[in-house]
C-alpha positions as a Markdown table, in Angstrom:
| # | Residue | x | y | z |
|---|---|---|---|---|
| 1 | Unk | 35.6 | 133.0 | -51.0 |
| 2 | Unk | 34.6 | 134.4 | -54.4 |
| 3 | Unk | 35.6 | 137.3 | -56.4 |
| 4 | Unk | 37.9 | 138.5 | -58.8 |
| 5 | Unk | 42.0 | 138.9 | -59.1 |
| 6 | Unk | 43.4 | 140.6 | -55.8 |
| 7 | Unk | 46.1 | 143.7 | -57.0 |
| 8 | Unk | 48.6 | 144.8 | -55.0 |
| 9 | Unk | 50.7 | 147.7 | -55.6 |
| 10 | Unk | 53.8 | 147.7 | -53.7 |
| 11 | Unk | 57.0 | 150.6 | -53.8 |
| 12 | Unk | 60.3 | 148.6 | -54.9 |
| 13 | Unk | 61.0 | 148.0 | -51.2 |
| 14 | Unk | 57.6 | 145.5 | -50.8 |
| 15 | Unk | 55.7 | 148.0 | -48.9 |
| 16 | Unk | 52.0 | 148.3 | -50.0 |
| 17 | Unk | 50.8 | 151.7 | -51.7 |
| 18 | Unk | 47.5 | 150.3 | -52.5 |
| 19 | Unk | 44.7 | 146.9 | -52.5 |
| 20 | Unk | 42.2 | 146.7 | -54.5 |
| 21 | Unk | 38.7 | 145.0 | -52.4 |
| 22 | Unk | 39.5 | 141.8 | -53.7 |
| 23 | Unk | 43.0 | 141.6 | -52.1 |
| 24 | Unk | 41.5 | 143.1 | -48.5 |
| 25 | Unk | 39.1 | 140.0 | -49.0 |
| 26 | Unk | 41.6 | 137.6 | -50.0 |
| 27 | Unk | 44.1 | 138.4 | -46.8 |
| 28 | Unk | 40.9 | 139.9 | -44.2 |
| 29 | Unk | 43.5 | 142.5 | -43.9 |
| 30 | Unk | 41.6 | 146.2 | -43.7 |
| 31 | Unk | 43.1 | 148.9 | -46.2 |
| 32 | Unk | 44.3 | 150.8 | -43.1 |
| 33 | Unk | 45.9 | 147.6 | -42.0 |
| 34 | Unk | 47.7 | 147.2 | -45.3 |
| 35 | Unk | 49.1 | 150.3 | -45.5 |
| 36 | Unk | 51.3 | 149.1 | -42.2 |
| 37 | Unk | 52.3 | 146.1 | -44.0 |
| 38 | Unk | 55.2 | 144.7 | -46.2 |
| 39 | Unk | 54.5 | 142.0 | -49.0 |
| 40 | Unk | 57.3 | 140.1 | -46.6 |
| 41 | Unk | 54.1 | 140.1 | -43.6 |
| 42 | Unk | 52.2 | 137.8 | -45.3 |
| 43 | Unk | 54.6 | 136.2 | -48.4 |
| 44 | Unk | 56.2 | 132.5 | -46.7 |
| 45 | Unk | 58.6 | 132.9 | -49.2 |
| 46 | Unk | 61.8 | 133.2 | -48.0 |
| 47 | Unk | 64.2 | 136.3 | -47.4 |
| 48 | Unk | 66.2 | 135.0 | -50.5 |
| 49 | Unk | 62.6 | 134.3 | -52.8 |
| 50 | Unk | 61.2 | 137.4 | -52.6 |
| 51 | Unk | 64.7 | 139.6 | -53.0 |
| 52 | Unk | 65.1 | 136.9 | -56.4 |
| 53 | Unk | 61.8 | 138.3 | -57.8 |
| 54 | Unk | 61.8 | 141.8 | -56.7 |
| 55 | Unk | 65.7 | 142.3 | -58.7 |
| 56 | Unk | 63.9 | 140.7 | -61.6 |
| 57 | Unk | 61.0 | 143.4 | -61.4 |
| 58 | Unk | 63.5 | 145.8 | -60.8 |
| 59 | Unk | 65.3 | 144.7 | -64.4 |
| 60 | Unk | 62.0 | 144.9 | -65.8 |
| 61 | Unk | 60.9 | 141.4 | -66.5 |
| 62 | Unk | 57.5 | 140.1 | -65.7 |
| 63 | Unk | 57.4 | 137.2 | -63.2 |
| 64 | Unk | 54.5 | 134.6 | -63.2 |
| 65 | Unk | 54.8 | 132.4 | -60.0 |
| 66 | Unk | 53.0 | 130.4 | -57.2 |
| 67 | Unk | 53.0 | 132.4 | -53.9 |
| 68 | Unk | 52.4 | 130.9 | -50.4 |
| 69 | Unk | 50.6 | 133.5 | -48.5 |
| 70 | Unk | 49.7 | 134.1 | -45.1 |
| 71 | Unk | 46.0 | 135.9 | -44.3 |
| 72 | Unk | 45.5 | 137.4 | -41.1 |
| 73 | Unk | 43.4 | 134.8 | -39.4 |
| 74 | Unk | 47.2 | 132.7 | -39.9 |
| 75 | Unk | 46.0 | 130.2 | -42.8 |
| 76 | Unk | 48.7 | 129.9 | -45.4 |
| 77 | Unk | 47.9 | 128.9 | -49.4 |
| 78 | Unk | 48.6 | 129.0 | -52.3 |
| 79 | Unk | 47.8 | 131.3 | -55.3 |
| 80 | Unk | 49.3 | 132.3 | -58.9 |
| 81 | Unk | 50.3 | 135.4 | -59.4 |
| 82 | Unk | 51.4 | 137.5 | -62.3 |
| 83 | Unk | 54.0 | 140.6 | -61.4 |
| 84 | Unk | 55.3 | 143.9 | -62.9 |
| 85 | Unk | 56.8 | 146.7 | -62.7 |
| 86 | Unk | 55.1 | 150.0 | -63.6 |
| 87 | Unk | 55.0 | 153.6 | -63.4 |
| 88 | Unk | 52.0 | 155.2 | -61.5 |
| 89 | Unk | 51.9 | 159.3 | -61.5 |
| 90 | Unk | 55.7 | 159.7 | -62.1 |
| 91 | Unk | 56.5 | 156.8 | -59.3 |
| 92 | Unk | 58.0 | 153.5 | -59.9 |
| 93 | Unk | 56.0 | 150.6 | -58.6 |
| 94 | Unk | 55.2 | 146.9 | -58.6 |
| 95 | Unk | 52.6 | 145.5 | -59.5 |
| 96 | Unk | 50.9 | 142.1 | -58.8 |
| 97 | Unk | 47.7 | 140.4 | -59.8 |
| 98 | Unk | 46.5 | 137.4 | -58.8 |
| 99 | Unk | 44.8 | 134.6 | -60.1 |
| 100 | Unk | 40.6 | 134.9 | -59.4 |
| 101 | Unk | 40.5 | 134.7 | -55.2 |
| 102 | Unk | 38.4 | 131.9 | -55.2 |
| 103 | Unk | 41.4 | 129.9 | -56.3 |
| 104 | Unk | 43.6 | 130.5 | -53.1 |
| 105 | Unk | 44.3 | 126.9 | -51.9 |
| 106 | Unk | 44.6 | 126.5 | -47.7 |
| 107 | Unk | 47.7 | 124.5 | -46.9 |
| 108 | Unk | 46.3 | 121.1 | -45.2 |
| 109 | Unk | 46.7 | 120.8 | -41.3 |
């Protein structure tokens, strides 16, 4: 897998408003596919993680973590991340970046 920093743009509830090509290669998810999706379909953080660093978003601070994902063939991993909250045409949104794709580390079996 090679390519730059997947971006996700999600509304303040986790759902995705946006991917850039990067992202749809990191997860194999289509755009289509991601616009059905919730940042809680393919986080393994738990219920409890991801409501800790959305209320920080939500109070404006910038979060820098590791996040275990899940793509859609079902491999988990690992991959840095770096999350905001923004404005985009009047709407409130967060914003995440990852580290370059190519650095998304498979859990071991």
């Amino acid at each position: 897998m090679t390519g730059g920093s997947a971006v996700f743009v999600n509304d303040d509830e986790g759902r995705y408003l946006a991917v850039n090509d990067a992202a749809i290669a990191l997860l194999g998810y289509s755009r289509e596919e991601f616009a059905a999706l919730n940042a809680r379909d393919v986080s393994v953080a738990s219920e409890d993680e991801l409501a800790e660093v959305y209320a920080m978003l939500k109070r404006g601070r910038s979060v820098r973590r590791i996040a275990r994902l899940r793509r859609k063939d079902g491999v988990t991993g690992t991959i840095s991340y770096v999350g905001l909250e923004s404005v985009v045409a009047g709407l409130p949104v967060i914003v995440a970046v990852t580290a370059p794709i190519d650095t998304f580390t498979p859990d071991s079996a």
